[in-house]
C-alpha positions as CSV (number, residue, x, y, z in Angstrom):
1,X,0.0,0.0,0.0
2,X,1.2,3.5,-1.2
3,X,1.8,5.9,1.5
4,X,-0.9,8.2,0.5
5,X,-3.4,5.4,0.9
6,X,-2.6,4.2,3.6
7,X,-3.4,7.7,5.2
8,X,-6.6,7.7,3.8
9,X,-6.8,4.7,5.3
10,X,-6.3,5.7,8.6
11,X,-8.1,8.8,7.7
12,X,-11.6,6.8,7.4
13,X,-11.1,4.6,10.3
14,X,-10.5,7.1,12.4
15,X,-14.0,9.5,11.2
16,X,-15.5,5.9,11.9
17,X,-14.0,5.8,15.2
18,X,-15.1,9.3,16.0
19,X,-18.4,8.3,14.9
20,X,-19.1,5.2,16.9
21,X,-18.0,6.7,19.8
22,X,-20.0,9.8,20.2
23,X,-23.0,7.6,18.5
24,X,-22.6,5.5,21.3
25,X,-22.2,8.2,23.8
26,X,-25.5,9.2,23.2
27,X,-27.3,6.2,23.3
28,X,-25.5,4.9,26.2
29,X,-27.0,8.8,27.6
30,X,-30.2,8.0,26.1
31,X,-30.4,4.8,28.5
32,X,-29.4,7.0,31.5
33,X,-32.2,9.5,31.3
34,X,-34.3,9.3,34.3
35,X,-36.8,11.0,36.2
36,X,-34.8,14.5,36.1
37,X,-35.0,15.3,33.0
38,X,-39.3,15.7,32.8
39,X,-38.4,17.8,36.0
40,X,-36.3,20.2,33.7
41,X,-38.8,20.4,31.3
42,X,-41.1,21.0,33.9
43,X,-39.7,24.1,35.0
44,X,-38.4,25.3,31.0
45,X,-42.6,25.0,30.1
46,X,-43.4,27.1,33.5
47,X,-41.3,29.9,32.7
48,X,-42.4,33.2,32.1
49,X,-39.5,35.6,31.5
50,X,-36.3,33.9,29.3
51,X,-34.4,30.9,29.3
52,X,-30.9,31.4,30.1
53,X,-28.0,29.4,28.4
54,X,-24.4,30.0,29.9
55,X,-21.1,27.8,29.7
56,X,-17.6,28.6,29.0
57,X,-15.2,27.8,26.0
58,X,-16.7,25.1,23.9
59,X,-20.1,24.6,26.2
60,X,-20.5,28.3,25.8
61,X,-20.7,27.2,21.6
62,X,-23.1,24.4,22.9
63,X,-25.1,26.8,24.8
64,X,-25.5,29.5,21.9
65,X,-27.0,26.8,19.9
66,X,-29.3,25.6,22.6
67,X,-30.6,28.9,23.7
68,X,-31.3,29.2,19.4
69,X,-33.1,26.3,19.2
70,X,-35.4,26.7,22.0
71,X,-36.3,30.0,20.8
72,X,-37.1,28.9,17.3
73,X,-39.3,26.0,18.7
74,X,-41.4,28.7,21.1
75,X,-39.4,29.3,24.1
76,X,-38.0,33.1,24.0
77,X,-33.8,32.2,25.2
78,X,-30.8,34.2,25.2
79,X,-27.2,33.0,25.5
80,X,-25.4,34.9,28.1
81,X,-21.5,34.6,28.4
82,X,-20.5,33.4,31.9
83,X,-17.4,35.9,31.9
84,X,-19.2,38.5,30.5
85,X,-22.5,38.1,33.4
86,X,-20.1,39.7,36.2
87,X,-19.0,43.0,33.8
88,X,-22.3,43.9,33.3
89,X,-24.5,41.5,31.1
90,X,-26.3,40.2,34.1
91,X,-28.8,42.9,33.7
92,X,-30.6,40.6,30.7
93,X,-31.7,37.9,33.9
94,X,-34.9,38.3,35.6
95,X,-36.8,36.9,38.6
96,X,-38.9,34.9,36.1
97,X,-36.1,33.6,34.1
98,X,-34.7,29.6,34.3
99,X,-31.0,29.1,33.6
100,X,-29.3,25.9,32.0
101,X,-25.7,26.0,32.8
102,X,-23.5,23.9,30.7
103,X,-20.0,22.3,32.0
104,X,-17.7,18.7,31.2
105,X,-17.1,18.4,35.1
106,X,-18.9,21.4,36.9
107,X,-16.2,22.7,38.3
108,X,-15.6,25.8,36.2
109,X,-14.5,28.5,37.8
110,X,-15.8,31.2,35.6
111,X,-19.3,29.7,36.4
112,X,-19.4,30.3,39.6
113,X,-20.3,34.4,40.4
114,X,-22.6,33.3,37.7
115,X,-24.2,31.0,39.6
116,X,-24.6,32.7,42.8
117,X,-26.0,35.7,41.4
118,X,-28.6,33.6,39.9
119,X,-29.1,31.5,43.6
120,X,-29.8,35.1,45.0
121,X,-32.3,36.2,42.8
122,X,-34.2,32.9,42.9
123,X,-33.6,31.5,39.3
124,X,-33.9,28.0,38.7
125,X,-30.8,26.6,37.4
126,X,-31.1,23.5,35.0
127,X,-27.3,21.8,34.6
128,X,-26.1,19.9,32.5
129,X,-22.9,18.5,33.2
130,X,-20.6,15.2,33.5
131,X,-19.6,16.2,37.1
132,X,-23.1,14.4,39.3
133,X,-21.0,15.3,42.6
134,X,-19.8,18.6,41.4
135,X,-20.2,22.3,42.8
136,X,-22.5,22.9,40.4
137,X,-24.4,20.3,40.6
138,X,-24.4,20.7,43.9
139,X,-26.0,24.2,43.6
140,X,-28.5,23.1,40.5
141,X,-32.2,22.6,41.2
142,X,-32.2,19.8,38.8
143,X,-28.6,18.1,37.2
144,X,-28.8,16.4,33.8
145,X,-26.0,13.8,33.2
146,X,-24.1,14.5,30.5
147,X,-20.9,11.9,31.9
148,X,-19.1,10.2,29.1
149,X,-16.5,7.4,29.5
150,X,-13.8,9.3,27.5
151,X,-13.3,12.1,24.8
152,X,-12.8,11.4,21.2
153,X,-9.7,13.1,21.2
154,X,-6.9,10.5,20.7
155,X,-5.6,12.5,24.1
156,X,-8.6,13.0,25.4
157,X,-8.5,16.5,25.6
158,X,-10.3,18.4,22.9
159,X,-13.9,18.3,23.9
160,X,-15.8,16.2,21.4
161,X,-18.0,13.7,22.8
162,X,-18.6,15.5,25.3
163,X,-20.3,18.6,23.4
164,X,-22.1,16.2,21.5
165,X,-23.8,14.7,24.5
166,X,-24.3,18.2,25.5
167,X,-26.1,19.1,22.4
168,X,-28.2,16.3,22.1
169,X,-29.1,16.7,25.4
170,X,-30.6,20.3,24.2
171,X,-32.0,18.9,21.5
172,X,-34.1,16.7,24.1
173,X,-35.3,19.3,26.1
174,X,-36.1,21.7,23.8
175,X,-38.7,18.9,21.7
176,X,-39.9,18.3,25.0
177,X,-40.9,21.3,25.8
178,X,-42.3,22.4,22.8
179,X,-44.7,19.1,22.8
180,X,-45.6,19.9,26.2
181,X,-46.6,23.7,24.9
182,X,-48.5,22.3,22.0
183,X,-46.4,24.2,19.7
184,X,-48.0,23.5,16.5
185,X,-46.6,24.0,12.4
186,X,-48.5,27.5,12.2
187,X,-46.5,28.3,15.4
188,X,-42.7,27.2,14.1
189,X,-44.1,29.0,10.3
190,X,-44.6,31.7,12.5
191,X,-41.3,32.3,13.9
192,X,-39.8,31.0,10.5
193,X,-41.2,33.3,7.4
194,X,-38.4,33.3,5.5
195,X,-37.5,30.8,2.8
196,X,-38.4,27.6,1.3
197,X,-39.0,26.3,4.8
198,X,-41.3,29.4,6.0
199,X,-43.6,28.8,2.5
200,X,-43.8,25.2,3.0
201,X,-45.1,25.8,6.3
202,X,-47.3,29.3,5.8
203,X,-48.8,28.3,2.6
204,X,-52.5,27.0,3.1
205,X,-54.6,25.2,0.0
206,X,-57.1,28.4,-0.2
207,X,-53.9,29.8,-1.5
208,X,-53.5,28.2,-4.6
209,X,-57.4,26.3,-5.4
210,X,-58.7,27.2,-8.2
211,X,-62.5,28.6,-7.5
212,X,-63.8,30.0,-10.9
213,X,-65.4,28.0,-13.5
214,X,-65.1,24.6,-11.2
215,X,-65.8,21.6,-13.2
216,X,-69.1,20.5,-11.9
217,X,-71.4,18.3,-13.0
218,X,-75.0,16.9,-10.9
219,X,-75.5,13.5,-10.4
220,X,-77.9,12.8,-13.1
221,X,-75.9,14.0,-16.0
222,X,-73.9,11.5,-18.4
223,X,-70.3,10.6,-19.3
224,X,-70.6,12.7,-22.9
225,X,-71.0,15.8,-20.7
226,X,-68.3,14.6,-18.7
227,X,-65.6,14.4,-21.1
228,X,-65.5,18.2,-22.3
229,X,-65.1,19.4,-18.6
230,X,-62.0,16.5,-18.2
231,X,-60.8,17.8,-21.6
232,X,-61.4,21.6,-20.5
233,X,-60.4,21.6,-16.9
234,X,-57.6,19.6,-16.0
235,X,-58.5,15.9,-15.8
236,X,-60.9,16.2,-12.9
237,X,-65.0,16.8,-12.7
238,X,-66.7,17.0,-9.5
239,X,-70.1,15.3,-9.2
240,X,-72.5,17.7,-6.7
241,X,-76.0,17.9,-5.6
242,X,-78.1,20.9,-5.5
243,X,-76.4,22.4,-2.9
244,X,-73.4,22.1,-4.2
245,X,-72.6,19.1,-1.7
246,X,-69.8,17.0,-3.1
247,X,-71.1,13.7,-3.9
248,X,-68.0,12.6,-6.1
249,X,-65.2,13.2,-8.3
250,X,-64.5,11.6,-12.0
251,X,-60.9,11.3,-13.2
252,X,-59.5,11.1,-16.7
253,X,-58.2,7.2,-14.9
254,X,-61.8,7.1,-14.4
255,X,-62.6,7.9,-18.3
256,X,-60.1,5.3,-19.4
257,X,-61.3,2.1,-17.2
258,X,-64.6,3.1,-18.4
259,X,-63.5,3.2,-22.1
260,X,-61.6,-0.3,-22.3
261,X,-64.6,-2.0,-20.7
262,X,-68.0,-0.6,-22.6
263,X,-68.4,1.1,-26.0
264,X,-71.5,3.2,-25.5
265,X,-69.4,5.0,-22.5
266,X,-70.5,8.4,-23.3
267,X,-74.5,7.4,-22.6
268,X,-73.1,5.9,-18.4
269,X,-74.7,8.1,-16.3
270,X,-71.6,9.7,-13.8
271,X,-73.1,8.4,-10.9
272,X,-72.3,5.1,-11.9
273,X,-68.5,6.2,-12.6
274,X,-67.6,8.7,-9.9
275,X,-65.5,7.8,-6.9
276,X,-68.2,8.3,-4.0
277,X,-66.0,8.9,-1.0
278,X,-63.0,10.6,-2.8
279,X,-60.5,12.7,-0.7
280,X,-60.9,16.1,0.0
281,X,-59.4,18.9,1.8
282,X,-60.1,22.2,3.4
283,X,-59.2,26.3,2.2
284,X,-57.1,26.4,5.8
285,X,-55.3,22.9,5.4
286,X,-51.7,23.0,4.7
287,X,-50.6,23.2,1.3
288,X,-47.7,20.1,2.3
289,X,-50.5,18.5,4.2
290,X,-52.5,18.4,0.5
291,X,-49.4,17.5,-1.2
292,X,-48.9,14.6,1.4
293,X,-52.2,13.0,0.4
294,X,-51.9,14.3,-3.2
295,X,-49.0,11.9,-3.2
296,X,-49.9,9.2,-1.2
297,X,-53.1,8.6,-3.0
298,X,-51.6,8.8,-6.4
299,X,-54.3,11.8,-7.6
300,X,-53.7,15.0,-9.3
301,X,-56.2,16.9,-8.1
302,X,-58.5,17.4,-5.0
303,X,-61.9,19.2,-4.4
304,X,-61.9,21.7,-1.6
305,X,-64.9,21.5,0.5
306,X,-66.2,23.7,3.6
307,X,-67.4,22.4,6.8
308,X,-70.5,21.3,5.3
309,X,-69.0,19.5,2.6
310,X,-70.0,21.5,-0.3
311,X,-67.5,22.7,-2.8
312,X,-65.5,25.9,-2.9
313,X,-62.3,25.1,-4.9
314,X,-60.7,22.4,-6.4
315,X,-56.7,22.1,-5.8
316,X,-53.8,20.8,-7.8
317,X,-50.4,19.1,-7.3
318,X,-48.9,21.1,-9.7
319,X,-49.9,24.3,-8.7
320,X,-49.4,23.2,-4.8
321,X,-45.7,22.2,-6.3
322,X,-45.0,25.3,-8.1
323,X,-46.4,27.4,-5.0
324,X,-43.9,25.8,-3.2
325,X,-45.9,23.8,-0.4
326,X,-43.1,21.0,-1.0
């Protein structure tokens, strides 16, 4: 083997060391989780001011993106630098704030002034740390483990698997929370406008349904009549009663079976045709939640129906698609 690949040999089985290890860190954490952690959510969903997320060096990295996450799933956070707290920056922290302090062992020192100042105003501090018999821990109202057998850092040094733990355990407790709030897709849309994400998640079917010249047809009329609106409006007629209540839908599909099984199809009344119970959807449904059973169903198009079931719209993939609702 050629010195160069036999580097990239190494290479690979290291990234799969790496791998392994912090993917079994966080299942072996996963296993751990006890009766603590709904305690922390507990307190995350009562609180009324902010969340606080401090840490220093590399758990102040993991804390930035914890505090970001929880506010982007509902829960107003700030990251507050522990250094930083005691020049000034503790000014951010309220009485009806809850803190999540981040550190490997719990013994950091620049933590500490931190901590106390938060003691004395009555915040409840959330930790998550690797140290279970540490200071802070000590002086946490509830202590996430966040232990790991070693680093994976051939020295172990360089925190690695440790601020993956750390992050996952973030990612825990902010989904947790936002279940137990009922945080809903409106609500993340909400606080996510921008991009293909934020139109995906804002855009609702009465956006893109087509409501003028619908292709309607009552129940008595015949497959002859049928085929112009198919030819005319898209591949789909909608059968309705007098009150425009949705009492099928006919598909171009439809046409065809009938076509390679009788020749007089144009005289078969549509009732006999029509899909009686054929899916339907709602102006304020989802446009991705349309697309979803567009898909699933293997249809192109749906009728839009109001509570009472009669018909305001009719909606299709393709204009669902080029809206963007996927």
């Amino acid at each position: 083997m050629s010195p160069q690949a036999d580097a990239a040999a190494r290479a690979l089985e290291r990234g799969r060391q790496v791998l392994e290890q912090e993917a079994g860190a966080v299942a072996a954490l996963a296993q751990r989780l006890d009766r603590r952690f709904p305690d922390a959510v507990s307190l995350l969903v009562a609180c009324r001011g902010r969340i606080v997320v401090s840490g220093v060096g590399k758990s102040g990295v993991i804390a930035r993106k914890i505090a970001a996450t929880l506010t982007s799933t509902g829960s107003p956070a700030t990251y507050l630098h522990a250094v930083d707290s005691v020049h000034g920056d503790l000014g951010i922290v309220g009485r009806d704030d809850v803190a999540i302090l981040l550190s490997k062992s719990g013994e950091t020192d620049e933590l500490f002034p931190l901590v106390a100042f938060l003691k004395r105003l009555g915040v409840p501090v959330i930790a998550i740390t690797g140290g279970l018999d540490s200071t802070l821990a000590r002086h946490a109202d509830v202590t996430l483990d966040a232990a790991i057998a070693a680093e994976a850092c051939p020295l172990d040094l360089a925190p690695t698997t440790s601020t993956t733990v750390a992050l996952a355990l973030g990612d825990a407790l902010a989904v947790a929370v936002f279940e137990a709030k009922g945080f809903k897709a409106e609500d993340f849309a909400r606080l996510h406008p921008g991009g293909a994400l934020g139109r995906r998640l804002l855009l609702l079917v009465r956006d893109v349904m087509v409501t003028q010249n619908l292709p309607t047809l009552g129940p008595g009329a015949n497959m002859r009549e049928c085929v112009l609106l198919l030819a005319e409006r898209r591949g789909t007629a909608v059968v309705v009663d007098g009150s425009g209540i949705v009492l099928g839908v006919v598909t171009a599909g439809d046409l065809t079976r009938l076509m390679e099984r009788r020749t007089d199809f144009l005289d078969v009344s549509v009732s006999e045709v029509m899909t009686r119970t054929p899916k339907v959807t709602k102006p304020d449904e989802l446009g991705s939640t349309a697309v979803n059973r567009l898909e699933q169903h293997g249809i192109m198009a749906m009728p839009v129906v109001d509570d009472r079931g009669a018909l305001v719209g009719v909606v299709h993939l393709h204009d669902l698609l080029r809206a963007g609702a996927a």
